[in-house]
C-alpha positions as CSV (number, residue, x, y, z in Angstrom):
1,X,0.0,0.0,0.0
2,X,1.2,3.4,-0.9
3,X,1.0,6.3,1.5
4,X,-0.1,9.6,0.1
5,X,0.5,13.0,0.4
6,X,-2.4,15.5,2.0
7,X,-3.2,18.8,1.9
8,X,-6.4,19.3,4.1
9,X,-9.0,21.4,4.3
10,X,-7.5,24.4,5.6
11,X,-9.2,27.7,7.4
12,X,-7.9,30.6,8.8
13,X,-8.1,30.3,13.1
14,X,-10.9,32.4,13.4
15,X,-11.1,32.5,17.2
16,X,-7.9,33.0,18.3
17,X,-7.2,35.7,21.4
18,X,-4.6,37.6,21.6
19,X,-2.0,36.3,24.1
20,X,-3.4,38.6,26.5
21,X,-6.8,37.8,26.5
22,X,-6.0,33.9,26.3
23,X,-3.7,34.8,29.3
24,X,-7.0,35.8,31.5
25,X,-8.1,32.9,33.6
26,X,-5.1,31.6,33.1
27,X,-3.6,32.1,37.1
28,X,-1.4,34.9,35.0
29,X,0.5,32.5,32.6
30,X,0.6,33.9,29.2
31,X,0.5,31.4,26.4
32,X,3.4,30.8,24.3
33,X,2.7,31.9,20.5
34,X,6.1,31.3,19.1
35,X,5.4,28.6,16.3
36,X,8.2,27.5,14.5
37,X,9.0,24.9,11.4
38,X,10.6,22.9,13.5
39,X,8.8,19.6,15.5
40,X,10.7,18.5,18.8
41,X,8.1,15.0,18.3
42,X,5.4,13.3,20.0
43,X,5.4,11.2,22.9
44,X,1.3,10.4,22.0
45,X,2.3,6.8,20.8
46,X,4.6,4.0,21.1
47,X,7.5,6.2,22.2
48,X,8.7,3.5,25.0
49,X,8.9,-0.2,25.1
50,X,5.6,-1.4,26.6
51,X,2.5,-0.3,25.1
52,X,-0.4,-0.4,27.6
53,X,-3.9,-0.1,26.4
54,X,-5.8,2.7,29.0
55,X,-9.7,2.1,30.0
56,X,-12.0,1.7,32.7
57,X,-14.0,-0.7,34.1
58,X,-17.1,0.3,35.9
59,X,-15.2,3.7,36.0
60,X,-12.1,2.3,37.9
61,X,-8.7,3.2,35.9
62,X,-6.9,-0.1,34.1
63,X,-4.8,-0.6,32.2
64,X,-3.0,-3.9,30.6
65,X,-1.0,-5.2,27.9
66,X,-1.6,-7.7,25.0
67,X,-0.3,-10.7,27.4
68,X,-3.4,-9.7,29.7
69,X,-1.5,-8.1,32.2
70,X,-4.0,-5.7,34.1
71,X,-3.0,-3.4,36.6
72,X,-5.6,-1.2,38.5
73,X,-4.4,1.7,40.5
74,X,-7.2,1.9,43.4
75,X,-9.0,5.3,41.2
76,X,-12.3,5.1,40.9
77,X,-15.0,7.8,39.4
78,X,-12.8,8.3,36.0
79,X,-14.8,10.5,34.1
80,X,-11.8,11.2,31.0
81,X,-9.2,9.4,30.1
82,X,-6.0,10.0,27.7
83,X,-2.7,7.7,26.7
84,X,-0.1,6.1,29.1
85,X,2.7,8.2,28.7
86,X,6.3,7.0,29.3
87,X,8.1,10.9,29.3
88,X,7.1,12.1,32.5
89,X,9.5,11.5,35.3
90,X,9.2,9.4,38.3
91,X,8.2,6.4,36.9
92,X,8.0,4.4,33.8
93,X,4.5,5.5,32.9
94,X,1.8,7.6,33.8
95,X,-1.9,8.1,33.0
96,X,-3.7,11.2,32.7
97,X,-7.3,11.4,33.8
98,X,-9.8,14.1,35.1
99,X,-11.4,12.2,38.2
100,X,-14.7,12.6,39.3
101,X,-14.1,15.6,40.9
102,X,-13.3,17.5,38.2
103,X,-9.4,17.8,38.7
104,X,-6.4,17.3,36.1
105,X,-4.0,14.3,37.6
106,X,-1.5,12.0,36.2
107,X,-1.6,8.2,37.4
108,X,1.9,7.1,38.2
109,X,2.5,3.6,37.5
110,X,2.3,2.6,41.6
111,X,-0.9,4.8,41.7
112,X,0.5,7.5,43.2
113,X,-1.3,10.9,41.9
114,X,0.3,14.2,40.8
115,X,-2.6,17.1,40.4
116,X,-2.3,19.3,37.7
117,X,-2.9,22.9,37.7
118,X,-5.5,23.8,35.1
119,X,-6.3,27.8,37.1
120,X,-9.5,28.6,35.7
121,X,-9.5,26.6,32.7
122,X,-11.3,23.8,34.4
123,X,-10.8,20.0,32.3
124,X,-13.9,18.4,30.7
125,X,-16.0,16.3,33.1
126,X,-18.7,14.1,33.1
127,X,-19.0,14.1,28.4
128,X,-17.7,12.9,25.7
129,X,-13.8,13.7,25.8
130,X,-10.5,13.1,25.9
131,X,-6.9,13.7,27.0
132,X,-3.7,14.2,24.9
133,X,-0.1,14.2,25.8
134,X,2.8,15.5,23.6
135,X,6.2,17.4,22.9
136,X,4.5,19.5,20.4
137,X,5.2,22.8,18.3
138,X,8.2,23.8,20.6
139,X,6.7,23.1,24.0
140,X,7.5,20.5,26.5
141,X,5.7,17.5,27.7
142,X,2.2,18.5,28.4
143,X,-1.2,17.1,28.6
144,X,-3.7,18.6,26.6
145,X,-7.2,19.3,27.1
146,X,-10.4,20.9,26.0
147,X,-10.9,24.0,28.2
148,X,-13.1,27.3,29.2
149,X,-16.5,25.1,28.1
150,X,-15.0,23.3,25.2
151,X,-13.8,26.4,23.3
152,X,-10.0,26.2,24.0
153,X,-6.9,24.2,23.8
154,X,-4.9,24.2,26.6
155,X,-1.5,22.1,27.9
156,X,-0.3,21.8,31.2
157,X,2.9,20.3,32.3
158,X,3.8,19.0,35.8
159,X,4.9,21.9,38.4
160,X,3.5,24.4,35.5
161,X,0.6,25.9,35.6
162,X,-2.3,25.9,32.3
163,X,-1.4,27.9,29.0
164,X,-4.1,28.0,26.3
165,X,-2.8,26.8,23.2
166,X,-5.3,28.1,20.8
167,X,-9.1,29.5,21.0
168,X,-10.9,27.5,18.4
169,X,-14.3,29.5,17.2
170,X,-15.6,25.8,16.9
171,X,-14.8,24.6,19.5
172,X,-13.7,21.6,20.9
173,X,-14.3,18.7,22.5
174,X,-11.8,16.2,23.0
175,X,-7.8,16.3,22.5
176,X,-6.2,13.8,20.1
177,X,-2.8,14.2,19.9
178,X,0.1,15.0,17.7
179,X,0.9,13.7,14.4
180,X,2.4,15.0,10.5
181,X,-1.3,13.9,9.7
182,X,-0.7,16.1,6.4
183,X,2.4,14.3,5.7
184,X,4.6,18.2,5.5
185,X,7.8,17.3,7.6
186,X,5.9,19.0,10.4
187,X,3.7,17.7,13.3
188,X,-0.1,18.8,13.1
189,X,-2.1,18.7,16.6
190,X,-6.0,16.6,16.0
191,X,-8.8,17.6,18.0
192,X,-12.5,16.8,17.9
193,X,-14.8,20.0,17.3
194,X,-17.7,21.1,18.8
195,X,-20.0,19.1,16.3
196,X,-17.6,16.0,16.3
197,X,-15.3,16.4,13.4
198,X,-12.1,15.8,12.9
199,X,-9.7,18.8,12.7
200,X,-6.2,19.5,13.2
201,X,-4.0,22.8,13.7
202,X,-1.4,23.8,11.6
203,X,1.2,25.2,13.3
204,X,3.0,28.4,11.7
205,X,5.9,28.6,9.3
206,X,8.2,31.4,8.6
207,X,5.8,31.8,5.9
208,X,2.7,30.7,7.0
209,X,0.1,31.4,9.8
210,X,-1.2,29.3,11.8
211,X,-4.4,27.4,10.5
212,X,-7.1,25.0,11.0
213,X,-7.7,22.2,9.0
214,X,-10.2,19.4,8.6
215,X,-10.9,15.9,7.9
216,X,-14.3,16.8,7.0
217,X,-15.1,14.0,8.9
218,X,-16.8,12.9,11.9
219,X,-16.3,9.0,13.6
220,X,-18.7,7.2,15.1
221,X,-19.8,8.8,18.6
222,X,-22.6,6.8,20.1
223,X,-20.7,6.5,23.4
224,X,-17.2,8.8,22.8
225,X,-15.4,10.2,20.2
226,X,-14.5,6.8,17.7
227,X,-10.9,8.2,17.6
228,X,-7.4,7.8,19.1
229,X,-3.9,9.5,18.9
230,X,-1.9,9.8,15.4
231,X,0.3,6.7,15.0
232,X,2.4,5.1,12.0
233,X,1.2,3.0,10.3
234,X,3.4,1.1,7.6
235,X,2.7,1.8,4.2
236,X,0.1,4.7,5.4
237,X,2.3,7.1,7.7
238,X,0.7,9.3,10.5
239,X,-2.6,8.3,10.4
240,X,-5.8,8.7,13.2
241,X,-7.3,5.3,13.7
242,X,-11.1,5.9,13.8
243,X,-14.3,4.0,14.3
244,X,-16.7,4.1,11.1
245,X,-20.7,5.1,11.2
246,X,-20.7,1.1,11.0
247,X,-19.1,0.2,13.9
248,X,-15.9,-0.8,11.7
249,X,-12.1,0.3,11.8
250,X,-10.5,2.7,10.0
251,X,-7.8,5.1,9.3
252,X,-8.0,8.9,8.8
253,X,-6.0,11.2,7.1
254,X,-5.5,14.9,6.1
255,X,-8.3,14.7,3.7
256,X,-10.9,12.2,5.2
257,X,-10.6,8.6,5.5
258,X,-7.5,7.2,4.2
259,X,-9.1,3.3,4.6
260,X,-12.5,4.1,5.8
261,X,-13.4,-0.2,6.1
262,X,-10.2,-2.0,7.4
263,X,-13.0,-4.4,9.2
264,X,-16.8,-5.3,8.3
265,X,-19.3,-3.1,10.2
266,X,-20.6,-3.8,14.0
267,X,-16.8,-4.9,14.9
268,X,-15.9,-1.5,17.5
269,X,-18.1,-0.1,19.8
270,X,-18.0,3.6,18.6
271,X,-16.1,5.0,21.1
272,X,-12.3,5.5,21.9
273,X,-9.8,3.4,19.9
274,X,-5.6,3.4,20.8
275,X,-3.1,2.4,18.1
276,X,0.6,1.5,19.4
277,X,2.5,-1.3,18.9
278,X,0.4,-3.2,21.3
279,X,1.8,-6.8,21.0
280,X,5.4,-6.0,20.5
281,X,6.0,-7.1,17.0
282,X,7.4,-3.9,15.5
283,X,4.5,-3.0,13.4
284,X,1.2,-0.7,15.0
285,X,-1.9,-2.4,16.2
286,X,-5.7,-1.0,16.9
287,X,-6.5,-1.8,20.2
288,X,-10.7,-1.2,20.4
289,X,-13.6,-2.0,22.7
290,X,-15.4,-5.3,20.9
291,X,-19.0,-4.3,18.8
292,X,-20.6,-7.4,20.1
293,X,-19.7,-7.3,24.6
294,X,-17.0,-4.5,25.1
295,X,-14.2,-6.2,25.4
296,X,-11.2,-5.5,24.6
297,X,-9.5,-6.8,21.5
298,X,-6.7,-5.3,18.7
299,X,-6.6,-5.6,15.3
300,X,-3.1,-7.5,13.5
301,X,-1.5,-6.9,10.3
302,X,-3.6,-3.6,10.2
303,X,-4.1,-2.9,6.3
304,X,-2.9,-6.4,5.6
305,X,-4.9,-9.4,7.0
306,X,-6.4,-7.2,9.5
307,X,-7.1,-9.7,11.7
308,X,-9.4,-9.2,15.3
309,X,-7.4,-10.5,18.4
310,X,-9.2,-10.8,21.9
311,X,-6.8,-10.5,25.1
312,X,-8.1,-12.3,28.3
313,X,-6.6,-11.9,31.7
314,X,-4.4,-14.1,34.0
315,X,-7.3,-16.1,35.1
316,X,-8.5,-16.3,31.0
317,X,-11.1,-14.1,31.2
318,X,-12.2,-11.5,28.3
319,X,-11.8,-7.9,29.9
320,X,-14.2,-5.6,30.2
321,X,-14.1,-1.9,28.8
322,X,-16.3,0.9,29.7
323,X,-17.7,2.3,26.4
324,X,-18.3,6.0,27.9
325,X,-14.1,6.4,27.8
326,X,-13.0,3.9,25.2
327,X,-9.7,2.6,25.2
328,X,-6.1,4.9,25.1
């Protein structure tokens, strides 16, 4: 298969506040608008040697890896979710999550909890949403997250406090991640609007503003966003994997889908999907809640044989996924 070059539906940022204004609400911190051509890279996706997939189960945090391996870190009352990230310090991974209270923490690995400071900016709750972590457009390790009611961007980094990113006159509702998406030499970040499609930003050039561009296209959403972070994919590039209208796997790019049926319909509950690679075989998996019972199972050889795995436990049982969050 042969991976194509994008261009995308690009807009001018209508929306975006002047650093001042983004600044208010923000406990003082002024966002940094210094895009450049240069990427330092994402962390969003199989960046470290274990991939773990993120979800919940009757809202307590999980997460395991393809040999079944769970491990629950005594949270309960998850209400969003985002990637295990293996940047951070401290430990070999930690999980972001806004907890039933409303606050912005990362899950170490031993459960310990570091809280966030959004200010003002207050992280989604209790909706369809999710988190984001990357080393994007110049900035340092964040997590990323829809803010001030679903109209802004913002990162936060540990010890830091909440910058807004950008103000997005459509809004948005969940954080994707980072990814060249359009295939330019430079890193794009993907977020879900406020009516559920798939956009990205553009960061500036010496040349260019910064933009807004679209997939024109929305994923399934019955139960949250049908979409996960930007990963590789061999013979496709940086691609979003995405669940169809039909309940069946696909791939998006720049333009709109890039494979739009990589399964039959009624495979993935239409919620969050993770691609990484999940079973350790140097090539990227999609690792989805099942269509049929919720549980959780990865697609192989995605674009090839594209075949559906399940992954049970220690004791050989399937394991269950909460549909509301998906899988990250």
């Amino acid at each position: 298969m042969v991976a194509t070059t994008h261009v995308g539906r690009r807009e001018a940022l209508a929306g975006v506040a002047t650093t001042a204004a983004l600044a208010a609400g923000v406990g003082g911190t002024l966002a940094s608008f210094g895009d450049t051509a240069s990427d330092s890279g994402s962390l969003t996706s199989g960046a470290w040697s274990t991939c773990r997939a993120v979800y919940t189960d009757g809202g307590a945090l999980a997460s395991t890896t393809s040999s079944g391996s769970v491990t629950t870190y005594g949270t309960t009352g998850v209400d969003v979710v985002g990637p295990a990230e293996g940047g951070f310090s401290g430990s070999s991974y930690h999980l972001p999550i806004v907890d039933g209270n409303g606050d912005l923490e990362l899950i170490a690995a031993d459960g310990s909890t570091t809280a966030l400071d959004v200010g003002s900016s207050k992280a989604p709750r209790g909706a369809k949403s999710l988190l984001a972590t990357a080393t994007w457009n110049g900035h340092p390790l964040s997590v990323y997250y829809p803010g001030d009611n679903a109209s802004t961007l913002y990162r936060v980094a540990p010890g830091g406090s909440a910058e807004a990113v950008a103000s997005l006159g459509n809004g948005i509702k969940a954080a994707i991640g980072a990814g060249d998406v359009d295939d330019d030499g430079v890193e794009e970040f993907v977020f879900v609007d406020g009516s559920g499609t798939v956009r990205y930003i553009v960061p500036a050039t010496e040349t260019t503003s910064r933009q807004i561009a679209s997939t024109g296209t929305s994923a399934g959403s019955n139960n949250n966003y049908g979409v996960g972070a930007p990963a590789g994919v061999d013979g496709y590039g940086d691609v979003i994997p995405a669940v169809n209208g039909s309940g069946g796997l696909g791939l998006l790019g720049a333009d709109g889908w890039v494979e739009k049926s990589l399964t039959s319909g009624s495979t993935a509950k239409k919620t969050a999907v993770h691609a990484c690679d999940f079973d350790g075989d140097g090539e990227t998996e999609l690792v989805f809640a099942g269509y049929s019972n919720s549980h959780l199972r990865y697609l192989d050889d995605v674009g090839g044989t594209n075949d559906v795995r399940s992954v049970s436990d220690a004791a050989g049982d399937p394991i269950p996924v909460d549909t509301k969050r998906g899988i990250c």
